[in-house]
Backbone bond lengths (Angstrom), bond angles and torsions (degrees), N, CA, C in turn:
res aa  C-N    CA-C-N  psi(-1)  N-CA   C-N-CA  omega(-1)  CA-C   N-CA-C  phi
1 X - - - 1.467 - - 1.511 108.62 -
2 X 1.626 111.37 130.79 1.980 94.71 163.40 1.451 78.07 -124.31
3 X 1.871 91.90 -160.52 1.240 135.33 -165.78 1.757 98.48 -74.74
4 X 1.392 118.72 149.64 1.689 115.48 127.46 1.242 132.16 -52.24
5 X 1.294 138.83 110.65 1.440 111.29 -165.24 1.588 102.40 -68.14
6 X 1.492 113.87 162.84 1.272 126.35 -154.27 1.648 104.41 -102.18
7 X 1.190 117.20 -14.32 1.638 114.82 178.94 1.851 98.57 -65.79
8 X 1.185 128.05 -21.28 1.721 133.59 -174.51 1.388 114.02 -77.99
9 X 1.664 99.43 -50.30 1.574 111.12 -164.07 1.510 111.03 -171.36
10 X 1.006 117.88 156.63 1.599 117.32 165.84 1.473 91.86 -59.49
11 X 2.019 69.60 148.69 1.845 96.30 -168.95 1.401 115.44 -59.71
12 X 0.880 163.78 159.59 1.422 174.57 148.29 1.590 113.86 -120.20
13 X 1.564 109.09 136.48 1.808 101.99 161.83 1.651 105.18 -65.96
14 X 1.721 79.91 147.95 1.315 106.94 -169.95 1.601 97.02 -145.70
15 X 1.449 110.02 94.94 1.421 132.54 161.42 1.498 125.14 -31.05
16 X 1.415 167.32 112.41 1.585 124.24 153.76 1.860 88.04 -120.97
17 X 1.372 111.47 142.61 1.124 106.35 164.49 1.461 112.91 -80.44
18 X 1.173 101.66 -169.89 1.723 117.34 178.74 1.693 101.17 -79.28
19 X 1.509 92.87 135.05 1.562 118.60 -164.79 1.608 111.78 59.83
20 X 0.752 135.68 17.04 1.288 138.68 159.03 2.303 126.69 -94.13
21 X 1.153 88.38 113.99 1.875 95.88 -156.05 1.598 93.70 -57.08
22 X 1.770 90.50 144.05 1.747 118.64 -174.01 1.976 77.70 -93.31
23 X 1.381 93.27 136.46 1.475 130.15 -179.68 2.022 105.61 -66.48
24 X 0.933 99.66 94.37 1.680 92.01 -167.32 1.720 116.87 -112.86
25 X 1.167 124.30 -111.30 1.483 130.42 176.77 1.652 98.92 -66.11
26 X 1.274 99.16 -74.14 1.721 104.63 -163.87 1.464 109.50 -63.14
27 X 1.136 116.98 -15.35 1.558 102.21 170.01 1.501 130.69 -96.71
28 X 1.329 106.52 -15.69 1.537 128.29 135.82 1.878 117.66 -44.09
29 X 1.314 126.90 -85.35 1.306 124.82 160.75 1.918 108.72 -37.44
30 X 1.083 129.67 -42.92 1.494 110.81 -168.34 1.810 105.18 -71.22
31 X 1.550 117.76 -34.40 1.241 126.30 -168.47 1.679 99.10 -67.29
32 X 1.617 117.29 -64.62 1.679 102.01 163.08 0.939 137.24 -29.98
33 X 1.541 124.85 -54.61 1.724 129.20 139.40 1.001 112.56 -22.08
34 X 0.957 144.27 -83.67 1.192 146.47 -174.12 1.413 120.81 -26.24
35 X 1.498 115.51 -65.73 1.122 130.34 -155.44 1.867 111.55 -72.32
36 X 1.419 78.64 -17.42 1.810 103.16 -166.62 1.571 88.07 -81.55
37 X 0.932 144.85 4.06 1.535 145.35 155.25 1.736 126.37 -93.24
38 X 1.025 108.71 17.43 1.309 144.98 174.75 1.818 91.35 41.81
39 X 1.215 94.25 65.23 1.975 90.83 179.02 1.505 102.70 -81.54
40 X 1.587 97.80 135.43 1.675 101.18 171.54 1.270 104.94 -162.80
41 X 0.944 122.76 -144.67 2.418 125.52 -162.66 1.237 77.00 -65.01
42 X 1.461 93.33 141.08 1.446 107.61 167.26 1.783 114.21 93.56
43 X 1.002 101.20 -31.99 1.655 89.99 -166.48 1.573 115.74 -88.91
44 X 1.370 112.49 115.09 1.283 115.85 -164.19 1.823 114.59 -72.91
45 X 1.124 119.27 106.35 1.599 122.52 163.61 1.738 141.35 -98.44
46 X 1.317 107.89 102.48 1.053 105.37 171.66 2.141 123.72 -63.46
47 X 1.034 133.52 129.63 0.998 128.59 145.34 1.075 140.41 -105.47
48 X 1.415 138.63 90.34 1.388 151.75 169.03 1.815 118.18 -53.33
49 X 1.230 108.91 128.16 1.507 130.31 -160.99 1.460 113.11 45.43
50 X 1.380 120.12 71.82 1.261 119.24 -148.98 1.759 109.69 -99.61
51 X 1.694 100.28 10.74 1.608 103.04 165.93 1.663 117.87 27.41
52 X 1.068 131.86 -126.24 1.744 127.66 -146.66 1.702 97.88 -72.41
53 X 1.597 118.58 -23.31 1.403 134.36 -144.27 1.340 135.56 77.49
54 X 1.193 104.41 -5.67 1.832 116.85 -178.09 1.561 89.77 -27.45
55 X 1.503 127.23 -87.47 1.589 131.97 -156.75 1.503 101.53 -33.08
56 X 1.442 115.05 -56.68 1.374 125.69 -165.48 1.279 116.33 -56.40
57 X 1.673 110.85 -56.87 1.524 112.98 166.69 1.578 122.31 -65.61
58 X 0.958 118.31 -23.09 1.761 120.68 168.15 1.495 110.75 -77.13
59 X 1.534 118.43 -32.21 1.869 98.76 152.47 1.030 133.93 -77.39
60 X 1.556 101.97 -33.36 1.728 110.58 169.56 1.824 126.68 -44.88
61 X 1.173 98.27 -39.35 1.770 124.52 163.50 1.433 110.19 -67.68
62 X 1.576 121.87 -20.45 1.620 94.76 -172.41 1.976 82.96 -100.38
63 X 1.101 138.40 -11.11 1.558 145.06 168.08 1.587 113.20 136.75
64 X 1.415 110.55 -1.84 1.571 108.92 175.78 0.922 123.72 -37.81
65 X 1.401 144.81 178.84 1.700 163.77 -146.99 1.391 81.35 -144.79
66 X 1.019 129.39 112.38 1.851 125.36 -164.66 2.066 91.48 -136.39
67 X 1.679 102.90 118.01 1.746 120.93 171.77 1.524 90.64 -105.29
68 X 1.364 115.12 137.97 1.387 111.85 150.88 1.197 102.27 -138.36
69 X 1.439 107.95 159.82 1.502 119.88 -162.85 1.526 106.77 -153.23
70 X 1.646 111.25 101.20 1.442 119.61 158.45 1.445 118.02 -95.91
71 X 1.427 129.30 170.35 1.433 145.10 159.23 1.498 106.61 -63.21
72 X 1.704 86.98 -52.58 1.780 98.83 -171.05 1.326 117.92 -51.34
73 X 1.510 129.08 151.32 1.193 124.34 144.49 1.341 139.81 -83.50
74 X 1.808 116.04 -8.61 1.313 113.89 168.51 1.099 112.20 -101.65
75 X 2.032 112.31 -3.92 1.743 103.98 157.28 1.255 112.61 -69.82
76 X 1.690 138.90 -33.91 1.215 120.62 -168.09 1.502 98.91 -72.89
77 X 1.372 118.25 -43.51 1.520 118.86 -166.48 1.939 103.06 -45.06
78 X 1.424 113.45 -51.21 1.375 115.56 -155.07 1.510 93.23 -73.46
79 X 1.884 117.07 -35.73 1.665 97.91 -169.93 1.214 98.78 -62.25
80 X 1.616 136.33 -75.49 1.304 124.60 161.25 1.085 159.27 66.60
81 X 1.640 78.24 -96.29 1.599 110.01 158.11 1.441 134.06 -124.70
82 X 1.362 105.86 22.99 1.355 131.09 158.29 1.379 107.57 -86.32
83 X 1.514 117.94 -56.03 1.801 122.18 160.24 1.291 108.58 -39.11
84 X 1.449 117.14 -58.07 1.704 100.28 175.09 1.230 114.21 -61.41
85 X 1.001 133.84 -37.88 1.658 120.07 -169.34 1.391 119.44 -64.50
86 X 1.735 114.41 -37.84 1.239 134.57 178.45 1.348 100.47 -77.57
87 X 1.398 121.71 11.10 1.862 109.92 -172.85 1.825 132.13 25.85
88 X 1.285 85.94 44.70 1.830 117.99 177.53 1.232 101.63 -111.26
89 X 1.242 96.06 144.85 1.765 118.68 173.93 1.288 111.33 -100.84
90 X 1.420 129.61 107.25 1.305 144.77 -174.28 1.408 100.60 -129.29
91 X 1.877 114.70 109.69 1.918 94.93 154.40 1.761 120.14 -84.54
92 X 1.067 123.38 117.81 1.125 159.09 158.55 1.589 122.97 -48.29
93 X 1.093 120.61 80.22 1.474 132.40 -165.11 2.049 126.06 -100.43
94 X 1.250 103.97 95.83 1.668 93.64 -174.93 1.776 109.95 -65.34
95 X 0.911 85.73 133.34 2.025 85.31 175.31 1.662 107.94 159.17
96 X 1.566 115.23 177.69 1.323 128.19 -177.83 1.369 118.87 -93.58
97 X 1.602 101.02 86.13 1.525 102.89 159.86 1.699 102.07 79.88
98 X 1.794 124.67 -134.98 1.066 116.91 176.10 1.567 111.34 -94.52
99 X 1.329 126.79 28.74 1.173 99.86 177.68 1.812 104.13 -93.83
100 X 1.864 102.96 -9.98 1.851 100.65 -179.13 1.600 97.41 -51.20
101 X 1.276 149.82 -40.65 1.029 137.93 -153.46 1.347 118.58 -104.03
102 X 1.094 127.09 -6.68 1.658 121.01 148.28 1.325 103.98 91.51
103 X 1.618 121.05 60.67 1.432 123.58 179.68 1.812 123.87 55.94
104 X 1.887 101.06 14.89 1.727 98.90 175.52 1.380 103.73 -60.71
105 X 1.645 100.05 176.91 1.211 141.12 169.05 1.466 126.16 -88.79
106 X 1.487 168.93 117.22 1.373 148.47 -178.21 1.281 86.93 -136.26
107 X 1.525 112.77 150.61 1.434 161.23 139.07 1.873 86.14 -31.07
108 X 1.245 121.48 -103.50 1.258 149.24 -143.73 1.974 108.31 -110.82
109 X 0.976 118.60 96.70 1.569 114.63 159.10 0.904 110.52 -96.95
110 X 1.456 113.19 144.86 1.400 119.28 174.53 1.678 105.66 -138.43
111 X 1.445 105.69 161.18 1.429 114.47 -173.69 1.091 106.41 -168.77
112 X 1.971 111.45 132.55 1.080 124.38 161.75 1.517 104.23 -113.20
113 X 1.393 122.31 93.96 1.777 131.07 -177.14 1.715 99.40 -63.33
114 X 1.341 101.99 157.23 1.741 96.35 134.26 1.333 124.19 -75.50
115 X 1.143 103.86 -179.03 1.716 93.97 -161.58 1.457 104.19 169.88
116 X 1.697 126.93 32.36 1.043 128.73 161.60 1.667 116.90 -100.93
117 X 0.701 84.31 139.46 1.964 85.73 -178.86 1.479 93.36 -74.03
118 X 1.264 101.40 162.42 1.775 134.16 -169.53 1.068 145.90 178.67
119 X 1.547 125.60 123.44 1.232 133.87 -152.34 1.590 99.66 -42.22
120 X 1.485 102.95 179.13 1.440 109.60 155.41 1.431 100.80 73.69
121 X 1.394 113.40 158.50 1.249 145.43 170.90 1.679 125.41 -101.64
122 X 1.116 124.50 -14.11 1.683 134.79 156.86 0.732 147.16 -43.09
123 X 1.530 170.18 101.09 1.512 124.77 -140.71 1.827 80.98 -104.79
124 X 1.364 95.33 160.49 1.466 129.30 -174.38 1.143 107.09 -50.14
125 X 1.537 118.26 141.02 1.609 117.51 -179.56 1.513 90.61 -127.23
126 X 1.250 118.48 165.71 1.098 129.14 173.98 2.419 136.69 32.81
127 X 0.671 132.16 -161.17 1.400 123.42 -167.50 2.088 94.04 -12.28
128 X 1.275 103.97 -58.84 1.470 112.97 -156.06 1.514 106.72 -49.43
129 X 1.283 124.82 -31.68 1.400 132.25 -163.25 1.756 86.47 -64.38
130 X 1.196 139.52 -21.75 1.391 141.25 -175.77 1.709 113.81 -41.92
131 X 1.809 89.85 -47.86 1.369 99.98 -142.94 2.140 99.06 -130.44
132 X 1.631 110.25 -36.76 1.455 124.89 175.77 1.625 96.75 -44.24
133 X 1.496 105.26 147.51 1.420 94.20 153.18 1.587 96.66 -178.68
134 X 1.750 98.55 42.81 1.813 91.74 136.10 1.722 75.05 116.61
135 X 1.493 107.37 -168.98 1.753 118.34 -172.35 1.379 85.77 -94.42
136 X 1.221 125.37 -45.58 1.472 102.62 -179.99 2.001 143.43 -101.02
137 X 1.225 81.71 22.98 1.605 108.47 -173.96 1.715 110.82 50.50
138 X 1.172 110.66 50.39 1.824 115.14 169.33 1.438 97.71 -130.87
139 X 1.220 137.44 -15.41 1.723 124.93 176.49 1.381 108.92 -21.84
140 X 1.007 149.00 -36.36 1.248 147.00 -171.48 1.645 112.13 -139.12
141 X 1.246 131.22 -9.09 1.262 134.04 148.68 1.473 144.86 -72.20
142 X 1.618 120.99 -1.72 0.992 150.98 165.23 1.636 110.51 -108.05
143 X 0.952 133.19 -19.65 1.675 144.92 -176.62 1.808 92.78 -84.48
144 X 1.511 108.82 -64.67 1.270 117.83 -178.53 1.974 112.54 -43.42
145 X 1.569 109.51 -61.59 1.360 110.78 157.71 1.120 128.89 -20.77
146 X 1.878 110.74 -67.06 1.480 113.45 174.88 1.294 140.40 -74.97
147 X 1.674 100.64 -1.20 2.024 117.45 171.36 1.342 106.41 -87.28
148 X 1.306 118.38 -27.30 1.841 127.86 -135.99 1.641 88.15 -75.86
149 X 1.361 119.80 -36.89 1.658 109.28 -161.41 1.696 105.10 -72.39
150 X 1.350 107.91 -31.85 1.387 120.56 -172.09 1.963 116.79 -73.21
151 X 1.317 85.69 -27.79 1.609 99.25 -173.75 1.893 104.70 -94.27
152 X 1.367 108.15 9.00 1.574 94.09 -161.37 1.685 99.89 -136.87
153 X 1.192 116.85 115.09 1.634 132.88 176.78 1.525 117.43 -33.76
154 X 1.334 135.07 161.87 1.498 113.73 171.87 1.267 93.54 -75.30
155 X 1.333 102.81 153.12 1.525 112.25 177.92 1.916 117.21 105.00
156 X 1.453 89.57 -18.87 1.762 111.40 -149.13 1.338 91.46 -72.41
157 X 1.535 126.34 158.72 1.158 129.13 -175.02 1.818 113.65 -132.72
158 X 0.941 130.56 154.04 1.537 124.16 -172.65 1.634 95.09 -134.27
159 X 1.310 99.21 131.13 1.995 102.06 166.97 0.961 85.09 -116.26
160 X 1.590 111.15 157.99 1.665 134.44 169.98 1.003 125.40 -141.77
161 X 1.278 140.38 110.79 1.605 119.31 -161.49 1.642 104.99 -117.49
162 X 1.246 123.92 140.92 1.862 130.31 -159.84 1.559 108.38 -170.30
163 X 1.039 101.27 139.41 1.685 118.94 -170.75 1.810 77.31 -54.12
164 X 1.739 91.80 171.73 1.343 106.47 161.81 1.502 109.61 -89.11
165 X 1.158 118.35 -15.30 1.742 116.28 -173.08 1.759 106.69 -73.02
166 X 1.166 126.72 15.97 1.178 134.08 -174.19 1.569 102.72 -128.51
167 X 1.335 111.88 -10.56 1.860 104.58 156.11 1.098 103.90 82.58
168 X 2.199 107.47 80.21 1.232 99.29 177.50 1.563 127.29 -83.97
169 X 1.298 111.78 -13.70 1.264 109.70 155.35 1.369 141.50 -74.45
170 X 1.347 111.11 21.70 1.736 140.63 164.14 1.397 101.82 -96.04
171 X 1.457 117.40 -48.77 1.611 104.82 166.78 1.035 137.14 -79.10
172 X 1.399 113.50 -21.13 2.028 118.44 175.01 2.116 91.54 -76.76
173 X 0.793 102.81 -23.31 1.839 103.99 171.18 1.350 107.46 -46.22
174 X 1.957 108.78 -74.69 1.202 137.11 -126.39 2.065 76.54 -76.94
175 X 1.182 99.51 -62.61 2.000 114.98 167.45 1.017 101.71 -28.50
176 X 0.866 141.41 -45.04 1.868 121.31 -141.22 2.083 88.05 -117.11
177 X 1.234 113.06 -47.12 1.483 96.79 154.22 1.837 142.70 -42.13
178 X 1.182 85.10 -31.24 1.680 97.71 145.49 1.397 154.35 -47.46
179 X 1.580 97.32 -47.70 1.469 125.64 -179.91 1.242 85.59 110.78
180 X 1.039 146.61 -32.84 1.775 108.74 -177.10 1.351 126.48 -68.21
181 X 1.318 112.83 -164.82 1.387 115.42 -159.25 1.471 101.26 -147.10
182 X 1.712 92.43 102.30 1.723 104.44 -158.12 1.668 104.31 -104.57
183 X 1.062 110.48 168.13 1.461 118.08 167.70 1.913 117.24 -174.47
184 X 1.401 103.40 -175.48 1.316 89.38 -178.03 1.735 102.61 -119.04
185 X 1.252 117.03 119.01 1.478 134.09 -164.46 1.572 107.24 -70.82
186 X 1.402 110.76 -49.96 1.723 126.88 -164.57 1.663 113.30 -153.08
187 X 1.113 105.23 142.07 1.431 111.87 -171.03 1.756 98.64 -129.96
188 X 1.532 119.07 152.72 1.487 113.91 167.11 1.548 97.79 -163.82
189 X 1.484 99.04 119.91 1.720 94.60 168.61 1.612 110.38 -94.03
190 X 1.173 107.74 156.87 1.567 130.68 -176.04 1.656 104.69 -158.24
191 X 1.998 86.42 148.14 1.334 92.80 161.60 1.419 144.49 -36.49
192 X 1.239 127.08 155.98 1.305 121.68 172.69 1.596 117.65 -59.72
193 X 1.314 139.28 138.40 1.351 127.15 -156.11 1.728 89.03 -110.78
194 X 1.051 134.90 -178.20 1.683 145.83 -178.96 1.457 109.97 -45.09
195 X 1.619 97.16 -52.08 1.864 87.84 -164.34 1.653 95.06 -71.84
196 X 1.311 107.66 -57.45 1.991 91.41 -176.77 1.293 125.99 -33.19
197 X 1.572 114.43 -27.58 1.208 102.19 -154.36 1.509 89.51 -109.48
198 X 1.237 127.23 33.54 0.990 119.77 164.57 1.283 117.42 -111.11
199 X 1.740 120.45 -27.25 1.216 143.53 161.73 1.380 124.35 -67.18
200 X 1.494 121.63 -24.43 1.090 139.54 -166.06 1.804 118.41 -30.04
201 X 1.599 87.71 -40.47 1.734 92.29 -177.70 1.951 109.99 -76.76
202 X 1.009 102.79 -19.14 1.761 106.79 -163.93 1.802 89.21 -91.86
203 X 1.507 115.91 -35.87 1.457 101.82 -178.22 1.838 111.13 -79.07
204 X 1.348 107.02 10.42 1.377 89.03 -174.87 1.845 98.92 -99.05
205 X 1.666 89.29 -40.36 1.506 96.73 162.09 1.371 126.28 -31.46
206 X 1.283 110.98 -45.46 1.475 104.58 -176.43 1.437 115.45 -115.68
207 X 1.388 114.99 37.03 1.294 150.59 147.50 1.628 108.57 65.56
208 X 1.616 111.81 31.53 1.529 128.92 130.03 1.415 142.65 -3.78
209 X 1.697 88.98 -55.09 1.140 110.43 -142.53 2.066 89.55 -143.17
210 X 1.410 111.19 150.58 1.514 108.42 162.63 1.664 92.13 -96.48
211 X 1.809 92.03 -170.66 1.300 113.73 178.69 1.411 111.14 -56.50
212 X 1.718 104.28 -39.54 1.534 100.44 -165.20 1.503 127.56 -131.21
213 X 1.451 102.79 36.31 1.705 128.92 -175.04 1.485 89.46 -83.60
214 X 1.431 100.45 119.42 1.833 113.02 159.00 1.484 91.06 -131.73
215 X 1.409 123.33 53.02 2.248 108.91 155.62 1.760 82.79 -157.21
216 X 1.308 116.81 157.12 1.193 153.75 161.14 1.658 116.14 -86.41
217 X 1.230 121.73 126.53 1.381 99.19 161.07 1.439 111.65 -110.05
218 X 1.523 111.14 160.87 1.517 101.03 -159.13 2.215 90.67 -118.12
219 X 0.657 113.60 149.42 1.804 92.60 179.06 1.896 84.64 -140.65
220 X 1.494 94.45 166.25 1.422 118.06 -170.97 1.994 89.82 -115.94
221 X 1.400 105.59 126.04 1.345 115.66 162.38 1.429 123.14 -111.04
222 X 1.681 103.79 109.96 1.710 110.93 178.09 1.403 97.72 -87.91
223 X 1.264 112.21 140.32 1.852 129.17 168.59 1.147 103.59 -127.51
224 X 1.605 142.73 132.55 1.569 142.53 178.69 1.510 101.40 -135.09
225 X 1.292 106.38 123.81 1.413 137.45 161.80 1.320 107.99 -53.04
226 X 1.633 116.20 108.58 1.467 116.63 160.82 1.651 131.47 -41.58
């Protein structure tokens, strides 16, 4: 169990089971995003890979209609019961991406993907599926692109938050080929966190990374539905 961090909201328990991702930089930056969309009663939010629920329960608190939807089963378990703890009403959906929701509509999607690049050809089993997402870190950041227009109302808005080593100008592309109308909202560099710096030598190899990059930048992607 940790804390909520407290710059968002008073602290609250905040559950994550095992293999399920601890809420860190980017989910901090996606929740400001967020909020900067003045979500409240009424405003319908999807969250896609919605791990511990932090996003979900921090809209659920401002009065949103809050879906979240992991693969995982100890992400749905922890959002869940992170909603219970926070005494928020969140429905909570196991499935892939937008198909858990059955051709809806949302106000607001939001997504924190994985989105680290990674050796190998496998897809990720266990803790790693958190954070892996393929040699070029879009496995699930390019999928998200191509649901987002279908899942989002006119008017509807999508945040996304993804290292830059996953090529954010491959996603304001993949967006704006869509018809929406993408851009980059917020940017924040930070240290390298555990898994990078454990990879550090293979991402320079495949030219990721320079000789002498020790910070990540993490950026927030707004896309809006005409």
């Amino acid at each position: 169990m940790s804390m909520w961090p407290a710059t968002l909201a008073r602290p609250v328990p905040l559950v994550t089971l095992p293999g399920v991702y601890l809420p860190q930089h980017d989910t901090r930056l996606l929740l400001r995003a967020l909020y900067r969309e003045g979500v409240g009663p009424g405003t319908e939010v999807l969250d896609l890979g919605s791990g511990s629920g932090a996003v979900a329960v921090g809209a659920a608190r401002r009065g949103a209609l809050v879906t979240a939807v992991d693969i995982s089963w100890p992400a749905v378990l922890s959002t869940r019961l992170n909603a219970w703890l926070s005494r928020q009403r969140v429905t909570v959906r196991r499935g892939d991406l937008t198909a858990a929701v059955g051709g809806r509509s949302f106000d607001i999607l939001v997504s924190n993907p994985p989105y680290v690049p990674a050796p190998g050809s496998r897809m990720p089993r266990g803790p790693a599926r958190a954070w892996d997402a393929g040699r070029d870190g879009r496995l699930l950041v390019d999928r998200i692109c191509d649901s987002a227009p279908r899942a989002l109302r006119p008017g509807g808005v999508l945040l996304m938050v993804h290292s830059g080593l996953c090529g954010t100008d491959d996603t304001l592309e993949r967006l704006s080929s869509t018809g929406l109308r993408a851009a980059v909202s917020d940017r924040a560099v930070i240290p390298f966190g555990p898994v990078l710096r454990s990879r550090v030598a293979w991402l320079r190899r495949q030219g990721f990374l320079d000789e002498v990059q020790e910070t990540e930048e993490l950026v927030i992607i707004r896309a809006e539905k005409s």
